[in-house]
N, C-alpha and C positions, 0 to 999 in steps of 0.2 A: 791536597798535597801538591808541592813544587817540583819541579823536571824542568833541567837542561837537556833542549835541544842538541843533541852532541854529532848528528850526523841525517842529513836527509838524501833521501835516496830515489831517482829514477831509473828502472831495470825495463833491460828487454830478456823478456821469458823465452827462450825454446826460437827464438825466430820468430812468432808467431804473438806474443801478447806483451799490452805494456801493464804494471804495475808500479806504485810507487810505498815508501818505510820512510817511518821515521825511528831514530834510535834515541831511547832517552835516558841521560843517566838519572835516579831518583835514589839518593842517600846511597851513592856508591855504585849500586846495582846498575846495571844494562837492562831496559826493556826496548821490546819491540812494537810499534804501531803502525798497522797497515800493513801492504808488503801481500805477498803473492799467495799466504794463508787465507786474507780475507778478499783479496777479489785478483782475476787477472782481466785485463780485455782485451780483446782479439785487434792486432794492427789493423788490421784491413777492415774491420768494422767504425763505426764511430768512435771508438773508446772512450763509449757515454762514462761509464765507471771508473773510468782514469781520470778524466776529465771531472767527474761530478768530485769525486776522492779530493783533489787537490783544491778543486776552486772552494769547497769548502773549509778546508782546512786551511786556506792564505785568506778568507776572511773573517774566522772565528779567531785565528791568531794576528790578522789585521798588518799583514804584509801584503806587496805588491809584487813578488815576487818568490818562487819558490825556495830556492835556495836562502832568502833571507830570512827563511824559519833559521838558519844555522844559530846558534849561539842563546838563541832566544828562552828564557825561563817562562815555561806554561805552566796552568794550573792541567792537574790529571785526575781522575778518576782509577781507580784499580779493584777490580774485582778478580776473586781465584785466583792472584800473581798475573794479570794481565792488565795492562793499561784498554781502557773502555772510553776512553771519552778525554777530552781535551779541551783547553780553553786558553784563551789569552792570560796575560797576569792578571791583568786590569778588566775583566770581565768575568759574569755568572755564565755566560751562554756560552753552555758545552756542544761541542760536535761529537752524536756516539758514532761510529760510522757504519756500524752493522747494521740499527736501526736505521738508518739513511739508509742506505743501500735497501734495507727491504722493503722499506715503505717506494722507495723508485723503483723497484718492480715488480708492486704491486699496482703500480702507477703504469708501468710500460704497457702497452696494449699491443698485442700484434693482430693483423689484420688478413683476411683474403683479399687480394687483388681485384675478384670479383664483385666484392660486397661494397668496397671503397669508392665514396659520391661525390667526395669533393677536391674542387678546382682549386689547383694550383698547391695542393700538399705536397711539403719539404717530405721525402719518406728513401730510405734505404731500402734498393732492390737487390736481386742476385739474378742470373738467369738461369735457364735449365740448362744442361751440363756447362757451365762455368760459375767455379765457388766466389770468384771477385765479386766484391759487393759494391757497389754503386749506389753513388748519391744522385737525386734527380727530383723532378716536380712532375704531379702529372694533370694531365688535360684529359676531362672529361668527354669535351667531343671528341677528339680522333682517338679516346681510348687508350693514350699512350705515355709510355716515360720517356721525360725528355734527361738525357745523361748531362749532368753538370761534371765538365772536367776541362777547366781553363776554359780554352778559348774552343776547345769540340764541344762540337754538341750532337750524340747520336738519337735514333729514335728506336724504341723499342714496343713491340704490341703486345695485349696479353696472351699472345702464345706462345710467346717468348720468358717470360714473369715466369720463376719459380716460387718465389718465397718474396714479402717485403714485409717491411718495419717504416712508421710513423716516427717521424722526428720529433720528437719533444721539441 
């Protein structure tokens, strides 16, 4: 089935998380795809799932740019009154995005601090009491994160480490 692109959407949730919609008209009707029912991601995280949402969707519909889904006629998928899956005109290769979405975190690993051996891993830290998450690499020998943020660069030990995530 055929759907115009009638409106694409980036929202910020609550302050705190991004999500992105597409609205499609299909034989009159308004549906909705994507959007803050099937995923939010926290601003101050990586917004893997913001990020993964869209870069898949601008290459199964084969734009360079987000907004230039606007106008665009896709092929769709509809199960239960719900759009599921999407494609170009000119293509079989659907993006379902729930199925993404869980197959990537079934994929996401998290990790202890302690257990983690290798040198020079991209990995999101947090510290104990402060919720900001930080991106960093860390070094085996002196046991530490080194904070990537412009042109600082702090050092943190692991008794400092509350929580961290492995960068895909």
């Amino acid at each position: 089935m055929e759907a115009l692109i009638v409106d694409a959407r980036i929202e910020l949730v609550e302050d705190e998380y991004l999500t992105a919609s597409l609205k499609l008209e299909i034989e009159g009707a308004i549906y909705s795809f994507g959007g803050k029912e099937l995923f939010l991601s926290p601003v101050n995280d990586s917004s893997f799932f913001f990020t993964h949402f869209i870069s898949c969707l601008m290459r199964t519909v084969a734009v360079t740019s987000f907004y230039q889904l606007l106008g665009k006629i896709v092929k769709v998928e509809i199960q239960e009154n719900q759009v599921v899956g999407i494609a170009g005109l000119n293509s079989d290769y659907f993006f379902y995005p729930v199925t993404s979405l869980e197959n990537l975190l079934s994929d996401f690993e998290y990790y202890n601090p302690k257990e983690w051996p290798v040198e020079g891993m991209l990995a999101t830290f947090t510290l104990k009491n402060d919720p900001l998450t930080r991106a960093g690499l860390y070094d085996t020998q002196k046991r530490i994160f080194f904070q990537i943020d412009g042109d600082q660069t702090d050092n943190f030990s692991w008794d400092q480490i509350s929580s961290w995530e492995k960068v895909l």
